[in-house]
C-alpha positions as CSV (number, residue, x, y, z in Angstrom):
1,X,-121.1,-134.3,115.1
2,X,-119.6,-133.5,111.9
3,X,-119.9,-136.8,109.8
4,X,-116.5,-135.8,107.9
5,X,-114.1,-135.0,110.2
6,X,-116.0,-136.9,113.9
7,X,-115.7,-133.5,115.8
8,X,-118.3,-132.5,117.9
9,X,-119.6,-128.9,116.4
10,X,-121.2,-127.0,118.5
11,X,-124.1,-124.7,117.1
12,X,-122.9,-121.3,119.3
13,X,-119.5,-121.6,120.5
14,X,-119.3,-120.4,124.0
15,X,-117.9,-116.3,124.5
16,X,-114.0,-116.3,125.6
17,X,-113.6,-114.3,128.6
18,X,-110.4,-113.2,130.0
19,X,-110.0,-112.6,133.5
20,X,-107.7,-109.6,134.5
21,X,-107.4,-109.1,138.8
22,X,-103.8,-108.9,140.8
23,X,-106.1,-110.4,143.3
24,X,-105.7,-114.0,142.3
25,X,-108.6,-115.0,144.7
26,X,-111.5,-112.5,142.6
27,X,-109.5,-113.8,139.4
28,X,-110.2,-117.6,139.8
29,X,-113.3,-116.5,141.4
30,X,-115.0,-115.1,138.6
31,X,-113.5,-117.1,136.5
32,X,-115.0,-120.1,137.9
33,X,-118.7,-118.3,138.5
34,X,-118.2,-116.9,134.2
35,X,-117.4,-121.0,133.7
36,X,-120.5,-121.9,135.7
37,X,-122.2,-119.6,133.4
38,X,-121.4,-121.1,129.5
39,X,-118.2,-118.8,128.9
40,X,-114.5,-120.1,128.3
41,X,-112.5,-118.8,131.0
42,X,-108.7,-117.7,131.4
43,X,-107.2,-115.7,133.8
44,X,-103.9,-113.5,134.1
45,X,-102.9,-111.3,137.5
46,X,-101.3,-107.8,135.9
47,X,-101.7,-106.2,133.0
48,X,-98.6,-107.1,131.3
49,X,-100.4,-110.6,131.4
50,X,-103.4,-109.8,130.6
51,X,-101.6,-108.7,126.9
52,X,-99.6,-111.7,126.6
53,X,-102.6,-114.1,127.3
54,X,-104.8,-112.1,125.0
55,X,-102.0,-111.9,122.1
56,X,-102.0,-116.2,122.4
57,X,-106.0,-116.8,123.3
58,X,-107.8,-114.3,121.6
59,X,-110.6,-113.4,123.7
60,X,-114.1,-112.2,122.8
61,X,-114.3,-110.2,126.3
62,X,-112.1,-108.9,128.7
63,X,-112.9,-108.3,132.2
64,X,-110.6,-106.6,134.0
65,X,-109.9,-104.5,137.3
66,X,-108.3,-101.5,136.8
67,X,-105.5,-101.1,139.5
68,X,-103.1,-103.1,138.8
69,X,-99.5,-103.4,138.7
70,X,-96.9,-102.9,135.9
71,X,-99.7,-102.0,133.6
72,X,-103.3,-100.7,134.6
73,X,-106.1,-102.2,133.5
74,X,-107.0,-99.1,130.8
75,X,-103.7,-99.8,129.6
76,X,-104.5,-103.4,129.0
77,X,-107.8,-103.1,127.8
78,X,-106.4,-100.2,125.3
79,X,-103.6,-102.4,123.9
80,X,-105.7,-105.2,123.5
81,X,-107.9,-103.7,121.8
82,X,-104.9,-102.8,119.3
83,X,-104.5,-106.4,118.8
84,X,-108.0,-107.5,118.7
85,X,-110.2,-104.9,118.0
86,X,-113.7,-106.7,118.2
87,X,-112.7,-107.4,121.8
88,X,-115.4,-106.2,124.0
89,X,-113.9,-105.0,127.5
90,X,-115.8,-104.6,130.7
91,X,-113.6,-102.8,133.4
92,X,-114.4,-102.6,137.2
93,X,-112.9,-100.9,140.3
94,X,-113.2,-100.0,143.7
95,X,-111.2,-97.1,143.3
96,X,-112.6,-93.1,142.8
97,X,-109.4,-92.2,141.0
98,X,-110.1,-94.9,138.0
99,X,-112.6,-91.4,137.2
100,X,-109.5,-89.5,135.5
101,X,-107.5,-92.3,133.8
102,X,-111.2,-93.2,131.7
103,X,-111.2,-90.1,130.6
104,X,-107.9,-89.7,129.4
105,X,-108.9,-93.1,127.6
106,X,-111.8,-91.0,126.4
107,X,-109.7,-88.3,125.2
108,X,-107.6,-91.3,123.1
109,X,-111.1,-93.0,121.5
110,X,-111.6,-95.5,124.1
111,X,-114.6,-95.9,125.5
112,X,-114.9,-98.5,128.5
113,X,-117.4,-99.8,130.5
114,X,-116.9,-99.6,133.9
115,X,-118.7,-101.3,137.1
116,X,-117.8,-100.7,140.7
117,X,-116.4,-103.1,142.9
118,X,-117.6,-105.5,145.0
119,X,-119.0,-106.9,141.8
120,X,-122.2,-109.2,142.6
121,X,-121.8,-112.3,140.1
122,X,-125.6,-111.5,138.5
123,X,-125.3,-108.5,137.7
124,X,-121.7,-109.5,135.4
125,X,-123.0,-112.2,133.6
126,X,-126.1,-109.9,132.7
127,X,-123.3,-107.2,131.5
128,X,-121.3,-109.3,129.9
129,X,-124.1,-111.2,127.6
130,X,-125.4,-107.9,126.9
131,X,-122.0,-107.1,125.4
């Protein structure tokens, strides 16, 4: 406790991940397992939201599908990296076409990480504290 101010400090602040799924349920759900786990959680369900919620929280991490409506999830990840560029991003997908659209990310200095969907919880949370 800080004997100035009566806050409670905290000696590592926990990581701030943000969740990005149009599937709500895997959202919540890894949200909740990431919470479980000792990081802050939010979620968002597009893209577009994914931006706005980053723009306001300021995440450490962003995990994100990549198929999503209104904005993919390389578009997101991209742009939010514009805003916050020390934000690590961790992309997964189920889908073989996701292939092409990193490599155009590639081609424009974007490098993701990508894992393949169904995502087991373990082997996230070791990704994401290696990140």
């Amino acid at each position: 406790m800080d004997s100035h101010t009566g806050a409670v400090v905290q000696d590592s602040p926990r990581p701030r991940v943000l969740v990005a799924d149009d599937e709500r349920v895997i959202a919540d759900t890894l949200a909740i397992i990431l919470r479980q786990n000792g990081f802050e959680t939010a979620t968002a369900y597009n893209g577009r939201e994914a931006v706005e919620a980053a723009r306001r929280w300021k995440p450490d991490l962003l995990v994100s599908d990549v198929m999503m409506p209104e904005l993919t999830g390389i578009e997101a990840a991209i742009q939010i990296r514009l805003l916050i560029p020390e934000c690590k991003v961790l992309l997964f997908s189920g889908q073989t076409e996701t292939a092409a659209m990193l490599s155009d990310a590639r081609l424009r200095g974007y490098d993701f990480e990508i894992l393949q969907k169904p995502v087991h919880p373990t082997d996230l949370i070791d990704r994401l504290r290696m990140l």
